[in-house]
N, C-alpha and C positions, 0 to 999 in steps of 0.2 A: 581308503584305497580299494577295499575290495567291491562296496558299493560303486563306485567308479567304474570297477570294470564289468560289473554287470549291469550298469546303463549301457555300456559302451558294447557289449555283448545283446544285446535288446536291441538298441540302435543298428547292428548289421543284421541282426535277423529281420529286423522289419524294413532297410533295405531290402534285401535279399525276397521277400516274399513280395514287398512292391513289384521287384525287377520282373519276378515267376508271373505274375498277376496281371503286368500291360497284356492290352492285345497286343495279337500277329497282325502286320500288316499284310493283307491278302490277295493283294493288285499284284499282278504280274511285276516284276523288274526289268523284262527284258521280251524278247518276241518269243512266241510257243509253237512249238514244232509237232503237236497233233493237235487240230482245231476240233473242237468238240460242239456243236451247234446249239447244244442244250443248256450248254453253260453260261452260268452270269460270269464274264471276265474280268467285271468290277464290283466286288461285294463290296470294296470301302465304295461312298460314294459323298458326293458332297450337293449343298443347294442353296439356292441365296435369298431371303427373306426379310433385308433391310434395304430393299430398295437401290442395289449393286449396278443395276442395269444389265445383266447379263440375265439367262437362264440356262438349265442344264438340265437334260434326261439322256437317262440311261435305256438301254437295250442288247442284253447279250454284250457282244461282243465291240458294242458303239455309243459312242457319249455323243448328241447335239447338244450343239452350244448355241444358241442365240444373242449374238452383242448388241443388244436395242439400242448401243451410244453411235459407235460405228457403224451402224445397220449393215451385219454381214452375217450370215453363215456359217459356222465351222463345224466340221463331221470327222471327229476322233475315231480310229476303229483301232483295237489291238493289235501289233505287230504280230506277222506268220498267221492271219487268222484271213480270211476272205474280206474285200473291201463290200461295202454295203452296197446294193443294189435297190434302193429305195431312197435315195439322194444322188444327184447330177452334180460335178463339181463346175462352175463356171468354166469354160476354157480359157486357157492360160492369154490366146490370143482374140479376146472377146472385146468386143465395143462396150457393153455393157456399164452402166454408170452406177457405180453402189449397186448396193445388197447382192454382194457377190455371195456363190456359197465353195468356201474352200475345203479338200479334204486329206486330210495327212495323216501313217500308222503313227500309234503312239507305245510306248514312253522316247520320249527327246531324247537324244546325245551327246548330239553338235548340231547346235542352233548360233543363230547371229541376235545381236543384242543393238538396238533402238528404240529405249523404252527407258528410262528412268524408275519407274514406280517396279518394270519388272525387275529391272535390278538388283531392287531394296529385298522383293519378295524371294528372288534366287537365292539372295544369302541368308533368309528367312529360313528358308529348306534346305539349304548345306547343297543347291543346286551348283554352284558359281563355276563349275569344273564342265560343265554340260555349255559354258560360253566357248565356241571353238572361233569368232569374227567378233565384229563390230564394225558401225557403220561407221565411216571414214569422218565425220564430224560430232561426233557420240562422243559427250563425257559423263563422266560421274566424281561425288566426291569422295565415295568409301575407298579408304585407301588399301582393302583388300581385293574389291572389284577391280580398282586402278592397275594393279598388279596382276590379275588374272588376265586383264586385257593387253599388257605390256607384252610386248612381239606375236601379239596375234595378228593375224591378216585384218585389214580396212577393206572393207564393202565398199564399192561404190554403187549410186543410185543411177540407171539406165532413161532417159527420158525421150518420150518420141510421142508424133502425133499426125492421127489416124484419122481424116476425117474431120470432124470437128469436136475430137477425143483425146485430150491428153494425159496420157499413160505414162505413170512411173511405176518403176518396179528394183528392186534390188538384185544388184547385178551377182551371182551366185554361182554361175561359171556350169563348171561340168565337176564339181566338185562333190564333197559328201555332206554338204553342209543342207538344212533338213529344212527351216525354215527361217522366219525373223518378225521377234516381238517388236513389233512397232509400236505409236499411241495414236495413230488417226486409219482410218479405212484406205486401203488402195485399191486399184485394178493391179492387183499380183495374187495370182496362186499361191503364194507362199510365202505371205504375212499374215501377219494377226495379230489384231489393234488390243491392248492394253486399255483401259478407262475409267481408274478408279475415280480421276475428278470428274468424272461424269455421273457420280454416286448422289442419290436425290440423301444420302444419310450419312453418317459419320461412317458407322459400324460397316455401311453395305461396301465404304471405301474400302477396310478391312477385308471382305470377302472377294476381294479379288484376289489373294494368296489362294481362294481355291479353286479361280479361274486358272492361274496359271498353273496350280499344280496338277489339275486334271489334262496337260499338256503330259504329265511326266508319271503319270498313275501315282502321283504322290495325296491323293486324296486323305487319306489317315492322318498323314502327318500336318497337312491344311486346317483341316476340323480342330486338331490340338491348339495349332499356333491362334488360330480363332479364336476359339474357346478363350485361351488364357488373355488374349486382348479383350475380349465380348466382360468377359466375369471383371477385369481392372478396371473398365471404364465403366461401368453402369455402378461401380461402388465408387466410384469418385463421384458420378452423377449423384446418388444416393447420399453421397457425405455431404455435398455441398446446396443436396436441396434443403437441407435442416440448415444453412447457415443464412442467420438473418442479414445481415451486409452484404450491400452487394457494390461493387465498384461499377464505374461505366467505362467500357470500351470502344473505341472509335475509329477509321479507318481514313486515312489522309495519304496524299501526296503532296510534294513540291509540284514545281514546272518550271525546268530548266531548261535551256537551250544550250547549243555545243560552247558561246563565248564564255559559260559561266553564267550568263544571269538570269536570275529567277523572275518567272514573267507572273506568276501566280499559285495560289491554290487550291484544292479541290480537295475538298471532302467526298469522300468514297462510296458506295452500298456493298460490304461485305460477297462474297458468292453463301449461297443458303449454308452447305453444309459447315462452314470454316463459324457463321455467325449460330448452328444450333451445336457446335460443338465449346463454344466459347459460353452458349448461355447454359450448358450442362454442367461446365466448369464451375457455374457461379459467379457470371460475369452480365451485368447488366447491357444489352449491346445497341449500341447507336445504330439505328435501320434506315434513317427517315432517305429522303430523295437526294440524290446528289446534288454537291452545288460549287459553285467554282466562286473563287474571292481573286480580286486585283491586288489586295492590301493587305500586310499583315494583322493588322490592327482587328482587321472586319471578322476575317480567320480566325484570328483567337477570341473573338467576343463568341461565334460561332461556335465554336470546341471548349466555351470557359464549363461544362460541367465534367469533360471526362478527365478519368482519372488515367488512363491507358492510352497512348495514340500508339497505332499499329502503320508504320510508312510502308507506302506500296511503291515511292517512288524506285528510278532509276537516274543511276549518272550518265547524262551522255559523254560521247568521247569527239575528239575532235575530226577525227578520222572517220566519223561513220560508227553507228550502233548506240552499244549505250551498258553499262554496268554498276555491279551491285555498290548503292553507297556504302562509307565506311562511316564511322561516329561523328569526325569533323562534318563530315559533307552534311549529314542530319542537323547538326548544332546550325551549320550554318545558313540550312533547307529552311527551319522553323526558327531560325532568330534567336535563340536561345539566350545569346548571349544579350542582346539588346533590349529581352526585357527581363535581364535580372541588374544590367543597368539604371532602368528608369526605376527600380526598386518601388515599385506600385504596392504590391504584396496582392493584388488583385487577378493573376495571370492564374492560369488552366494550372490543376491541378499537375498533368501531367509536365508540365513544364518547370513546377517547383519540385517536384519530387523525380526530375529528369526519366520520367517513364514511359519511354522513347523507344516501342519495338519494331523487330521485322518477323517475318517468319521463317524466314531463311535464318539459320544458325552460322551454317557454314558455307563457304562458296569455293569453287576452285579457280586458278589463273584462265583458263575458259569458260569463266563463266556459269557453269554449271553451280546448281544449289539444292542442299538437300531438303529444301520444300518440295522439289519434285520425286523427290526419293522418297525416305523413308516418313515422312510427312502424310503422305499421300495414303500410305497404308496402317500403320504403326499409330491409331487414331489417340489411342490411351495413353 
């Protein structure tokens, strides 16, 4: 027993001098009320090196962002500090087509939320309280976001055309609401496109946690959550480059129409980073050219070496659109059942060992899925 307690006494002292031992984080929290010219106002700082598609530099009192996906612009400067005179913001009421350059003080408050991947990243950072809107057809599936959005005000989108310009923007009122993470570029002064599936790398999808927390000077705590994703996934890479087996994975759809029936199939080509993330895993992955089949038959002679099929299909609906399948609707996309019928013993492996994925996990009654969440960044 007494051994016990003097583990158990070692164990809080070496909490304890952990606790002593993090850094400060040293980014403003909030706006500064004597501007000092000389001063760096961002000593944490972050930068992206896997291929993210954004870029970031610092200056005193200003962070440029460059989104090479969205091709725009964005010029952060500290709140209570002077806006930078060395960058123009596009005007709000500009023809202009793309590579807009917008500029807003930072850290965020009350922002509007149209972005799925920022979502996942907000409640990365213990941001999710700085949601003060959302846009009026925005879902998500975390059912903590869900809740944080529950009686918040819906944005609408404003649309008008100028010329031979048409201009959306998010309608924002005369309110105090600051800006709105979106996922594609607009002519608005006060959006800002989100892109991590624009990431030529697994990892660079990752560092967009420290694109959006350089919105909120949460740079510090960016670099961590980084870190601890960057250090999990390169030691699974590393575990599984020593493993001699390798399965094959593959990417298919159905092709169904609103009556029900299935007109065909198509074999897939993966997007890059989803197939160098899969062969990091340890997973052998079908690349070749796409190709479309009439017959089931043709299909599975087609697919007879993988061991994985990954369905990209969707259900359509009778009404218009189209939704996530559910297991039957799979079984009965790929026949499953007909050929454990004909009992061959000859059929895809994935088909005797029912190894029938999606990437979506989860999904909600609107359709939303957390492939576009936490998928998108949460690479490991």
């Amino acid at each position: 027993m007494i051994f016990k307690t003097h583990l158990n006494l070692a164990a809080i002292a070496l909490l304890a001098a952990t606790h002593l031992s993090a850094p400060a984080y040293a980014n403003e929290t909030g706006c500064v009320t004597n501007y000092d010219a000389a001063k760096d106002y961002f000593p944490d700082k972050v930068e992206s090196k896997y291929g993210s598609g954004f870029e970031i530099t610092y200056k005193g009192n200003v962070k440029y962002i460059r989104n090479k996906i969205a091709k725009e612009n964005y010029v952060l400067y500290q709140c209570g500090t002077p806006a930078p005179t060395d960058a123009k913001p596009t005007p709000a009421d500009s023809l202009q087509v793309g590579n807009w350059t917008k500029m807003v003080a930072v850290p965020g408050s009350k922002i509007v939320l149209d972005s799925a991947p920022t979502s996942a990243i907000l409640e990365l950072l213990g941001l999710q309280n700085t949601v003060a809107a959302s846009y009026k057809f925005f879902t998500v599936t975390s059912p903590c976001m869900q809740r944080q959005l529950d009686g918040l005000p819906h944005i609408e989108q404003k649309f008008n055309k100028r010329r031979l310009v048409r201009r959306v923007a998010y309608e924002l009122g005369n309110s105090d609401l600051q800006w709105t993470f979106t996922t594609y570029g607009m002519n608005d002064a006060h959006s800002f496109s989100v892109n991590p599936e624009g990431a030529s790398d697994m990892l660079g999808k990752a560092e967009w946690i420290k694109f959006v927390a350089a919105f909120f000077n949460k740079e510090a705590e960016a670099n961590k959550i980084f870190a601890d994703i960057e250090e999990r996934y390169n030691a699974a890479k590393h575990e599984q480059a020593a493993s001699a087996a390798k399965k094959t994975v593959g990417f298919a759809r159905y092709n169904k129409v609103a009556n029900g029936t299935i007109i065909g199939w198509t074999i897939e080509q993966p997007q890059a980073w989803m197939a160098q993330g899969l062969s990091d895993a340890g997973l052998d992955v079908h690349n070749d050219n796409m190709a479309a089949f009439k017959d089931i038959d043709s299909f599975n002679k087609a697919t007879s070496k993988w061991d994985v099929l990954i369905d990209l299909s969707m259900e359509p609906l009778t009404h218009g659109g189209a939704t996530v399948p559910e297991w039957d609707n799979l079984v009965d996309g790929y026949k499953v059942k007909d050929m454990q019928t004909k009992g061959t013993g000859s059929e895809a492996p994935y088909l005797s060992n029912k190894s029938i994925y999606r990437s979506d996990l989860i999904s909600s009654y609107r359709n939303a899925t957390d492939y576009n969440e936490h998928l998108q960044i949460q690479v490991d």
